[in-house]
N, C-alpha and C positions, 0 to 999 in steps of 0.2 A: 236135237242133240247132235255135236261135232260127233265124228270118230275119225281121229289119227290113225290112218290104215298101216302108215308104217312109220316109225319113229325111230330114227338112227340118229349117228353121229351128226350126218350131214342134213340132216333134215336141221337137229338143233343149232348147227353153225348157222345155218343159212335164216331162219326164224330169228335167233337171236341177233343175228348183222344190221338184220333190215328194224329190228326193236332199238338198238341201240343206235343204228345212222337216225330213226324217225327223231329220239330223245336229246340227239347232238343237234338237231336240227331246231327243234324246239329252244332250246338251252341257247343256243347260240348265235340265231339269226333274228334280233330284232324284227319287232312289226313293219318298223319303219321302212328295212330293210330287204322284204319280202321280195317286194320287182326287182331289185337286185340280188336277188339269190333265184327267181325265176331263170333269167337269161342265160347265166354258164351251166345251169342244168340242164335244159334244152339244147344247148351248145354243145356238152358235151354227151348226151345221146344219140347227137347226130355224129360225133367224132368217132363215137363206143360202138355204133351201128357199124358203121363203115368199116373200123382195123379191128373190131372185133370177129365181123364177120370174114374177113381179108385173113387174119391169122388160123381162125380152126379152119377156114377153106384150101388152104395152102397145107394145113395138117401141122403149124405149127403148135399148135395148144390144141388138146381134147378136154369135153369138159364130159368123163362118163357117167358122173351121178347130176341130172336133171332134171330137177320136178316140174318144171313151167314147160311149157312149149316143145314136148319133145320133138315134134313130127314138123314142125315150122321152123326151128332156128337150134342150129347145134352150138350156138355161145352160151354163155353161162348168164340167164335171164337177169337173176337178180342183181347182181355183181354192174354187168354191162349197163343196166338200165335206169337201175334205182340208189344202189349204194354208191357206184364212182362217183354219178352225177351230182347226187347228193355231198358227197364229202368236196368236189370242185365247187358248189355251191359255197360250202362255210370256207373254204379255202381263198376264196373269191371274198363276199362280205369281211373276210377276220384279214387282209392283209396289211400288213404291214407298210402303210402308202408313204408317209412320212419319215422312213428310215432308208439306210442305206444302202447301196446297191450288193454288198457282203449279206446282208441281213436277209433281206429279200430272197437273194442267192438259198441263202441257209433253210430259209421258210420254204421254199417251194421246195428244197432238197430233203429237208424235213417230212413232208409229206410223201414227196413219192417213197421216202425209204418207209417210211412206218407203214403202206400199202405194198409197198415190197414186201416186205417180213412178213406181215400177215399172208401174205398170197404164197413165201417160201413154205411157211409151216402147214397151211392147206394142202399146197402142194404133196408134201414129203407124207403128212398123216391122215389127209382124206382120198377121197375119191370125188373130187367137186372141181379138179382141175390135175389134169395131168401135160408134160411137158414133152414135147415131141422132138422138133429140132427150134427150141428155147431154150432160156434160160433166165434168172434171174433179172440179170443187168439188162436184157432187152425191156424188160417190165418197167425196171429205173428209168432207164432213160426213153420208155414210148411215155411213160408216166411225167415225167418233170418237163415232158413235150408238152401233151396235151394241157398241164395245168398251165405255161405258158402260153399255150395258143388261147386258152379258157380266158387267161388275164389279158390279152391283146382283143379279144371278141368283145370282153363286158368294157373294159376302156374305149372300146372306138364305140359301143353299142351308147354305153352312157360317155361321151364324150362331154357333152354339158358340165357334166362334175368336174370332169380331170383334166379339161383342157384348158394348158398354161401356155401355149402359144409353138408348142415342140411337136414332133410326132407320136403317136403314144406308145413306139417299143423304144422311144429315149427314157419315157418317162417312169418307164418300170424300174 
């Protein structure tokens, strides 16, 4: 028998995030598609390691409520490791390869804002991330960073597929 020692808010944000990234993943990422949704995960857990750990060490982000790893790593486990990577993963498979460079634009901007919003409202009504000397738009745009460094990594990584004779930050 489980026993849930403590059950809070943050507990169910964080339970539910990782239930619903696991079902978006499912849903959305072809079998075919698998080893292309390995690589910008792993891509961007190494990106998520590095400025996640870069930003609470500097004291720009605290994350106070922490279930994983307390006493190893003051970043916010599941966040950093499981869910961004995961959501650059379907961000990566689901792109929009064939449309315009507006489009494209819109898509990656799309995503970092909808991970902005969820992380503002975290922010403002849990205790799972608090803000120190940040702020919102640093999140946007570390965020619409890395999903583009995510699309330059799995383009040069699968070059095969998307090489049309340019370099591949022409071809985004």
């Amino acid at each position: 028998m489980i026993i849930i020692a403590s059950y809070n808010k943050e507990n169910t944000i964080i339970l539910s995030s990782c239930i619903i990234t696991i079902v978006l993943l499912f849903k959305y990422i072809p079998k075919n598609k698998v080893r292309e949704a390995h690589v910008p995960f792993l891509f961007q857990q190494t990106v998520t390691w590095f400025f996640g750990l870069l930003v609470v060490e500097k004291n720009f982000i605290k994350y106070p409520y922490r279930p994983y790893f307390k006493k190893s790593n003051k970043s916010g486990f599941s966040f950093e490791y499981f869910i961004y990577p995961a959501l650059t993963s379907l961000f990566n498979v689901c792109y929009p390869e064939k449309r315009g460079i507006l489009f494209k634009a819109f898509y990656t901007f799309s995503y970092s804002g909808a991970v902005t919003l969820f992380e503002i409202l975290i922010e403002k009504y849990t205790d799972l991330i608090t803000y120190k000397k940040w702020s919102w738009h640093w999140s946007f745009i570390t965020m619409s960073f890395t999903y583009y460094l995510s699309r330059l990594y799995s383009r040069w990584f699968f070059k095969s597929l998307f090489n049309k004779g340019r370099p591949p930050f022409l071809n985004l």
